[in-house]
C-alpha positions in Angstrom: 2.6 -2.8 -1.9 1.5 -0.2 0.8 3.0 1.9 3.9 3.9 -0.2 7.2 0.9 2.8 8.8 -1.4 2.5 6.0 -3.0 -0.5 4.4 -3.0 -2.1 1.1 -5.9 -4.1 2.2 -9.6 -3.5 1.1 -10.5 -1.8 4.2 -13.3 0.9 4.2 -17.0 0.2 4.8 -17.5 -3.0 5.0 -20.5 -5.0 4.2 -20.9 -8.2 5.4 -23.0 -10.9 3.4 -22.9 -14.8 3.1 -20.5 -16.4 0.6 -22.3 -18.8 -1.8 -22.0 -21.9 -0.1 -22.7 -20.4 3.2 -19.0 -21.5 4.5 -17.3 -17.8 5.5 -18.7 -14.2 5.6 -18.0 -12.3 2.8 -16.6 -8.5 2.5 -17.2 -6.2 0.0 -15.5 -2.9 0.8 -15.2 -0.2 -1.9 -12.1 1.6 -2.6 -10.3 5.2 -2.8 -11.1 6.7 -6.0 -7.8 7.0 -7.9 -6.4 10.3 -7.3 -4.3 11.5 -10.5 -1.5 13.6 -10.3 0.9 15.2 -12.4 4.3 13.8 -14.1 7.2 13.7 -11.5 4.6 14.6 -8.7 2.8 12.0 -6.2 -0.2 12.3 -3.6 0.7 10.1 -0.7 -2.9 9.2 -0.4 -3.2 7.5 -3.9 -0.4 5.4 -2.7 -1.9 4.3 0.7 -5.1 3.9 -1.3 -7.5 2.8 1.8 -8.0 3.5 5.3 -6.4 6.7 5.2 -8.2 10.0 6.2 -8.9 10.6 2.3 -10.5 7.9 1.9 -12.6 8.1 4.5 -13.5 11.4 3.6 -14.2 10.3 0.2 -16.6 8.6 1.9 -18.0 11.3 3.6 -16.9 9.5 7.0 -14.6 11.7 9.7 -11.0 10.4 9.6 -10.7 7.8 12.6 -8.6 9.4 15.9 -5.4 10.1 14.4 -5.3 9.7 10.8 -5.0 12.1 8.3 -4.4 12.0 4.1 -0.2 12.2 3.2 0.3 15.3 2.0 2.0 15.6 -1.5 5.4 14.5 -1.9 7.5 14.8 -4.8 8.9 11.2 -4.2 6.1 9.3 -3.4 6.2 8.7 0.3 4.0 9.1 3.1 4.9 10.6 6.7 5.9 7.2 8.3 9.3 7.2 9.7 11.8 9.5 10.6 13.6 8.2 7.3 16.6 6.9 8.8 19.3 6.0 6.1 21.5 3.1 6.2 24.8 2.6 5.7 25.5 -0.9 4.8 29.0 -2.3 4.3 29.7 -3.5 0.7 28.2 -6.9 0.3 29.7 -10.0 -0.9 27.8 -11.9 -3.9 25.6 -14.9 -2.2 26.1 -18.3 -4.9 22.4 -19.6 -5.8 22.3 -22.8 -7.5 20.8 -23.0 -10.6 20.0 -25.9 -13.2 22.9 -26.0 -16.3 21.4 -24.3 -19.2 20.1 -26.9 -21.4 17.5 -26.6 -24.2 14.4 -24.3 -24.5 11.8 -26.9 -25.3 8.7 -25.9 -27.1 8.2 -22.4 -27.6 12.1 -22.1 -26.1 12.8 -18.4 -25.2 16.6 -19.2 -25.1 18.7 -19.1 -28.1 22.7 -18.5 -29.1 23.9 -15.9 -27.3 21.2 -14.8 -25.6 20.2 -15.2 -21.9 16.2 -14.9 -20.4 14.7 -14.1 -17.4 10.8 -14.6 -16.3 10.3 -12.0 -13.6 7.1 -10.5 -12.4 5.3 -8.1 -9.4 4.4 -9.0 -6.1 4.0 -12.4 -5.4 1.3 -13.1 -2.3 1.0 -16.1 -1.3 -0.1 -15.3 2.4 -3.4 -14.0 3.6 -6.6 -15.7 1.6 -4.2 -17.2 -0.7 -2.7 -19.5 2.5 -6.2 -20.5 3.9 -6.8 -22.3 0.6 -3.3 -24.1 0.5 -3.7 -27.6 1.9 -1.8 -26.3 5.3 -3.7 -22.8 5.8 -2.1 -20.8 9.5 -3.9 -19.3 11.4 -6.6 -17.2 9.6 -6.5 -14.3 12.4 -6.3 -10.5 11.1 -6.1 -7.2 13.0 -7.1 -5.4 9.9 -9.5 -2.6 11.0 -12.5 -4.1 9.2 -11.8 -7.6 8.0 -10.2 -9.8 11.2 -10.9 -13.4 9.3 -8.2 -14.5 6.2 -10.7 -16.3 5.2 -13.0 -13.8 4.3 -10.7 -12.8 1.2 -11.6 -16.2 -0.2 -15.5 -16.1 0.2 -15.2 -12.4 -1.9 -13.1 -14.3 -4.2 -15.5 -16.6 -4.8 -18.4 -13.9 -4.8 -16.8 -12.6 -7.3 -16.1 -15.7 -10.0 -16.6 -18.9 -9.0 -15.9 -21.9 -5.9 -12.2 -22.4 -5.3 -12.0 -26.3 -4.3 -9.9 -25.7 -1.3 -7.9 -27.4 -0.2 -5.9 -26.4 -3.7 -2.7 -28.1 -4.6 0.6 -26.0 -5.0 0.2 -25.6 -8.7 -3.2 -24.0 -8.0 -2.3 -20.1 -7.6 0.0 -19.9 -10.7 -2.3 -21.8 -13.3 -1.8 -21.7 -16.9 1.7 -19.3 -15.4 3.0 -22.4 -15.1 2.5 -23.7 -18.5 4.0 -19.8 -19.9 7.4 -21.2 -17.5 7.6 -24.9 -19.4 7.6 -23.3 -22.8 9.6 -20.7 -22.4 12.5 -22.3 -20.4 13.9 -19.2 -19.0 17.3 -19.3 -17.5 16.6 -17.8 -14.7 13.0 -16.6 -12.6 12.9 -13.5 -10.2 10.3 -12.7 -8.0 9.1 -10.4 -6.0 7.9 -12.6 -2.2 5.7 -10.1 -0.4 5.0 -12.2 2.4 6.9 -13.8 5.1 6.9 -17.3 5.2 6.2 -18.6 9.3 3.9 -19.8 12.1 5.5 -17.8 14.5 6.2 -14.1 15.3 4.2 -11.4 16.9 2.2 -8.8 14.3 4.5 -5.8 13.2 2.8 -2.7 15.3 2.2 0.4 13.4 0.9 -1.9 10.9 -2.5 -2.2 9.3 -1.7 -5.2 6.8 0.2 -8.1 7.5 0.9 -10.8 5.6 2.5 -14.4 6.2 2.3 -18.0 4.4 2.4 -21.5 6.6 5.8 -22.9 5.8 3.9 -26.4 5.2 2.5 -24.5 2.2 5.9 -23.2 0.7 5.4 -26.0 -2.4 3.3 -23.2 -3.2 6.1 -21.4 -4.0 8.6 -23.8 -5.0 6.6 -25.1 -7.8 7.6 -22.1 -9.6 11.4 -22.8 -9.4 12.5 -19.5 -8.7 16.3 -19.1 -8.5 16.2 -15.9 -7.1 13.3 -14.9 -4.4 13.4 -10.8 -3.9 12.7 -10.0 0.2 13.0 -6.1 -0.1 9.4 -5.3 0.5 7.3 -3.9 2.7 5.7 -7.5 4.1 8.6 -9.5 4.4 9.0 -8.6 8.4 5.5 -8.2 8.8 5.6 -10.9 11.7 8.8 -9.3 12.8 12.7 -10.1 12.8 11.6 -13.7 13.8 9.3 -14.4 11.2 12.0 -12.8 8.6 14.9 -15.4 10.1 11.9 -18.4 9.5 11.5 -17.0 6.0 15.3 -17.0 5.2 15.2 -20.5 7.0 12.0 -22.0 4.9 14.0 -20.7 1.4 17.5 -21.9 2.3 16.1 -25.2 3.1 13.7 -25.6 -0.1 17.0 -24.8 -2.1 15.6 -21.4 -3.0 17.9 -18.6 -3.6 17.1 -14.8 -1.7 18.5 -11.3 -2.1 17.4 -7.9 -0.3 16.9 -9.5 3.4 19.4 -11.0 5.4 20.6 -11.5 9.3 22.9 -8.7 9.1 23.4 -5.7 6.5 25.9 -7.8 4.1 24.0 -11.0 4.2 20.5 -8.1 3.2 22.8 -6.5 0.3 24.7 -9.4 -1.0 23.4 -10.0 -4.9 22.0 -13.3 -5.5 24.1 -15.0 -8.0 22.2 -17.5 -10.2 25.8 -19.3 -13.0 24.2 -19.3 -16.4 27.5 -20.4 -18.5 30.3 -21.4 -17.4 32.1 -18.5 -16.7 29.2 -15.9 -16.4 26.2 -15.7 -13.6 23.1 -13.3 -13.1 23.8 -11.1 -10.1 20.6 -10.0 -8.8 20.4 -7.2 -6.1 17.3 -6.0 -4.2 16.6 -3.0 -2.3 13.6 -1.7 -0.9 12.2 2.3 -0.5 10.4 4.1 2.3 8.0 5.0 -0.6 6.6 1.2 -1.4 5.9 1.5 2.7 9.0 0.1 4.1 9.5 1.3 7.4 12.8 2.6 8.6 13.3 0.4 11.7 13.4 -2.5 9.4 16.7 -2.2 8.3 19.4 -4.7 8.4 21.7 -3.6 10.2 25.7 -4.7 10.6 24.2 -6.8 13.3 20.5 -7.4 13.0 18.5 -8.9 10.4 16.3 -6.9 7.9 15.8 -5.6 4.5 18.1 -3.7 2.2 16.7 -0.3 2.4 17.6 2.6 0.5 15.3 5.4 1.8 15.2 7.8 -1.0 15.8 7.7 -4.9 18.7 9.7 -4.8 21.9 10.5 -6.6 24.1 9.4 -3.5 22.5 6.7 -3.2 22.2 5.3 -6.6 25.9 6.2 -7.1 26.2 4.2 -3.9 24.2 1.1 -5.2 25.9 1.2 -8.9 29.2 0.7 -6.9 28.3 -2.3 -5.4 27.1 -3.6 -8.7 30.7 -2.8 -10.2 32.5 -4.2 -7.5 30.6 -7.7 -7.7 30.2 -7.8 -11.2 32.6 -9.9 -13.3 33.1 -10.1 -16.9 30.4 -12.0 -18.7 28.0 -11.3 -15.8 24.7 -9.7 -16.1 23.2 -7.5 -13.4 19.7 -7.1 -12.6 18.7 -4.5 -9.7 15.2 -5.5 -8.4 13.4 -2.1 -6.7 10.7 -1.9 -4.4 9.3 1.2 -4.4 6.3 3.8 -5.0 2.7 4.2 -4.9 -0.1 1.3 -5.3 -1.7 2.8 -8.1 -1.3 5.5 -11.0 0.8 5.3 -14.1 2.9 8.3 -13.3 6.6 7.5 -12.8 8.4 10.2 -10.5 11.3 11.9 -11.7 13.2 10.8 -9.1 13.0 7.4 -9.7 13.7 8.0 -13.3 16.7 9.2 -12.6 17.9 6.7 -10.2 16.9 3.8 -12.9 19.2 5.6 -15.3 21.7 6.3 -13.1 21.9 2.2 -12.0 21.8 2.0 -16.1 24.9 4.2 -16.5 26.4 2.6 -13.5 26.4 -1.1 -14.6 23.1 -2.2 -14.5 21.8 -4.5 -17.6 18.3 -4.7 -16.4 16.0 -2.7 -13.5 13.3 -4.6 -12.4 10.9 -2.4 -10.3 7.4 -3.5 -8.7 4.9 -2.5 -5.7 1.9 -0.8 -7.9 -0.7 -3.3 -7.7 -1.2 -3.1 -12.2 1.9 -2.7 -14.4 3.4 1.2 -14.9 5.6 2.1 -17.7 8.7 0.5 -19.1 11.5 2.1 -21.1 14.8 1.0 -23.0 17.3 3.3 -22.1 20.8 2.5 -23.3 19.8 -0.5 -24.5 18.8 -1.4 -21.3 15.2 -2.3 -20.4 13.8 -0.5 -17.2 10.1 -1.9 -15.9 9.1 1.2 -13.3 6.1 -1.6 -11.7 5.9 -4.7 -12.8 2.1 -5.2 -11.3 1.0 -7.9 -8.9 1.3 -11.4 -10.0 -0.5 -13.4 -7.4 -2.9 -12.2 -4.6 -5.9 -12.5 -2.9 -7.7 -8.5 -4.2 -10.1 -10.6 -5.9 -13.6 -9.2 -6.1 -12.8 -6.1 -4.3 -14.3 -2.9 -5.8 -12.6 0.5 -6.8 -9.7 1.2 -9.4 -11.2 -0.6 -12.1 -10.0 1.8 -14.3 -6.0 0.0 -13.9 -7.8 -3.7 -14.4 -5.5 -4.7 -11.4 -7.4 -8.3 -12.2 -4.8 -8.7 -15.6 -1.4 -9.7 -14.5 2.2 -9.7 -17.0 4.6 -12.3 -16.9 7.9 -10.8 -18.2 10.2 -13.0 -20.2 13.1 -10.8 -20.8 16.4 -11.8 -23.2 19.3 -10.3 -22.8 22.6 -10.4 -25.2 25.2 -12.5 -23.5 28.2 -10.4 -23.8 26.4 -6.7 -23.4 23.4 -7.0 -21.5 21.5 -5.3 -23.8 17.8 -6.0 -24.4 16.9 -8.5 -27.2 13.9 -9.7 -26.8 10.9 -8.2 -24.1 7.9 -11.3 -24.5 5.2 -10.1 -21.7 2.3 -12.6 -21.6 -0.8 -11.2 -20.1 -2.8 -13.5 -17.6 -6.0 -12.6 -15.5 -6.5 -13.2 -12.0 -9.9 -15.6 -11.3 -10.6 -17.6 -8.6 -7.4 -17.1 -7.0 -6.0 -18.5 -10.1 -3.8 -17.2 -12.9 -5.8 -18.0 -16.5 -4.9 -16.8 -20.1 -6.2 -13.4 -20.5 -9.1 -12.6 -23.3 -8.0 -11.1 -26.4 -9.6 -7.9 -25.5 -7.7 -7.9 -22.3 -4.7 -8.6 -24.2 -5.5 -5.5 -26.6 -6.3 -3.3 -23.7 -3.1 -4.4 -22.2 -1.1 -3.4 -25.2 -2.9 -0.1 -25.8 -2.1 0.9 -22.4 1.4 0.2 -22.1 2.3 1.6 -25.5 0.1 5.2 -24.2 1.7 5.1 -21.1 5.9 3.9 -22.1 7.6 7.1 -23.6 10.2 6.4 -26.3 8.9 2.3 -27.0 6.2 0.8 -29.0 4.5 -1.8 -27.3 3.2 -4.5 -30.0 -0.1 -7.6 -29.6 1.8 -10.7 -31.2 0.0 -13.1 -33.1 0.5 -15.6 -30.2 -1.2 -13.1 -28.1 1.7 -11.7 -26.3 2.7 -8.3 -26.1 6.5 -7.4 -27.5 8.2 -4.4 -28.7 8.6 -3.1 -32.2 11.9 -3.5 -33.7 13.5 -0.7 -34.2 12.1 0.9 -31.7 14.4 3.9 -29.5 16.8 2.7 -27.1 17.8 6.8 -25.8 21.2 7.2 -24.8 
């Protein structure tokens, strides 16, 4: 979501109040104003987003000791590492058990020839969300201004409503769950930005960090993912022992991983989730310095960490569409899940256009990208659908101020179908859900329309379509370049 030197957090000038029911102090902090830029060109600052010298000159404060805005980058990333690349040995393709396709049910997404995926943006289920979980950790921060987890619930509440903690697993995903039964999707892909463990020491150089009690993991697993993507910027936020207990915690819930592992191969291999009997979903995850990643959390050949690729650039998606090509069989489908980019802004750099199309051209039947905390564009581009940020699904922002203007409170769940035998995009169904009370509830209908209006101004080449079900789709017909 942010930089491992700059936070993601709602840190600025806090103001402490009473909750409602008088239980945990409450924080409301106001946020960077959004700083536009132009097509292809990125301030680091609106990536950051708070606690970085802009903002605190935005609000008219001196930059604290040491801090200063990122200066403009045409990639995206901020000054935060001496962008070490890494060289990882091609992978082999990690087996992740999946239930035999069967029928859709009502409402079924599935049909002959054709195979779906639900995916969505950063799932958080650390933080606030784990102190309302029946088995909350410990609730201690070292964010700048907010030092109590639990304060994120109490400006949840402020904002709409009690949460009846403690919450059962189902709680954080809501009527998401429901959008999952009817639709019946083959396979679900998300993107786990927190570690998962009790143990480990805070990640220095960090401002944010993020971790989930292990006890609380049916929190997760309620969801049925097949395929849990670790190439973020959180994931080692509680260091290379809190990543092993988050690899641990999945394996042994029977939930499948991709872009972290114990060594460089294990961190590369692509998940591979069998959806016929000859043909599987090979999912690979990397992670980019420009979603925050830093560069000393690399896997290496003989230390655990994340699937980085640094930069967007030709190397090294020539590089990446390799591997696909080497693990992908016939009848398989490949998905390359991304990490990368700012938090906010609808602007997709040019670099990362490119690489997307150059994965496209390479073998890949679907890019799944995410880190900006409200969905960015998407494009079909050979037939081939290409979501630059897929939003935040779950979280604990609720009730903090600034950005309005994205409505990061509206979240997308993406049920994608693919043909079978080409990989090319059949369906796109995105379902729009809002974010209240730490809860996932059926957006309004003039959510939904805003929703629509802003995806179709802001996806080149597509038109984005309000169903009568209250989903949003894509006109038939529409351009698929290439």
């Amino acid at each position: 979501m942010a930089s491992a030197n700059q936070p993601d957090s709602p840190i600025g000038r806090a103001v402490i109040t009473r909750s409602h029911n008088g239980r945990t102090p409450v924080t409301s902090v106001p946020r960077e104003a959004p700083r536009p830029g132009r097509r292809g060109r990125r301030l680091g600052t609106c990536r950051a987003s708070w606690g970085c010298g802009a903002f605190a000159a935005a609000l008219g404060r001196r930059p604290r000791p040491g801090v200063r805005p990122c200066p403009p980058t045409t990639s995206g990333r901020a000054e935060h590492g001496d962008g070490r690349p890494c060289a990882p040995r091609p992978p082999a393709a990690r087996r992740v058990t999946a239930p035999a396709p069967g029928g859709a049910g009502r409402g079924g997404e599935r049909g002959a020839g054709l195979v779906t995926l639900f995916l969505t943006g950063d799932v958080m289920l650390g933080r606030g969300v784990d102190q309302i979980l029946p088995r909350p950790g410990d609730p201690r921060l070292r964010e700048e201004y907010v030092r109590d987890a639990r304060s994120y619930v109490a400006l949840a509440e402020r904002a709409s409503g009690p949460i009846p903690a403690p919450v059962a697993p189902t709680w954080p995903w809501g009527e998401a769950l429901d959008v999952l039964e009817r639709a019946a999707p083959q396979v679900r892909i998300l993107n786990v930005e927190t570690s998962i463990t009790g143990r480990g020491e805070f990640a220095p150089g960090k401002a944010v960090h993020y971790r989930m009690h292990p006890a609380n993991l049916p929190a997760l697993a309620v969801a049925r993912p097949d395929v849990c993507v670790l190439a973020n910027n959180h994931v080692l936020d509680f260091g290379r022992r809190g990543l092993t207990d988050t690899l641990d915690a999945l394996a042994g819930a029977g939930l499948g991983a991709a872009g972290a592992g114990r060594d460089a191969a294990a961190a590369h291999a692509p998940a591979a989730v069998p959806v016929g009997p000859a043909a599987r979903v090979l999912v690979f995850a990397v992670g980019m310095s420009s979603s925050g990643i830093p560069p000393g959390w690399a896997a290496t050949a003989d230390g655990a960490g994340v699937a980085c690729v640094p930069e967007p650039t030709a190397a090294a998606a020539a590089a990446l569409a390799g591997r696909v090509r080497q693990a992908k069989r016939p009848g398989d489908l490949a998905v390359v899940s991304v990490h990368w980019g700012s938090n906010w802004g609808h602007e997709v750099p040019r670099e990362q256009i490119r690489f997307a199309h150059a994965l496209v051209d390479g073998g890949a039947d679907l890019v799944h990208g995410h880190s900006s905390h409200h969905p960015r564009p998407l494009e079909v581009y050979r037939g081939r659908l290409i979501l630059y940020g897929c939003g935040d699904f779950i979280d604990d922002y609720e009730g903090i101020r600034g950005h309005e203007e994205y409505r990061a409170d509206l979240r997308l769940a993406y049920l994608v179908s693919l043909a079978a035998g080409t990989g090319r995009l059949a369906r796109l169904r995105m379902v729009p859900l809002r974010a209240r009370r730490m809860r996932l509830e059926r957006a309004p209908a003039q959510d939904r329309a805003w929703l629509r209006a802003t995806l179709d101004a802001i996806s080149e080449g597509v038109e984005v379509t309000l169903e009568p079900d209250g989903t949003l789709g894509l006109a038939e017909g529409a351009p698929t370049g290439g």
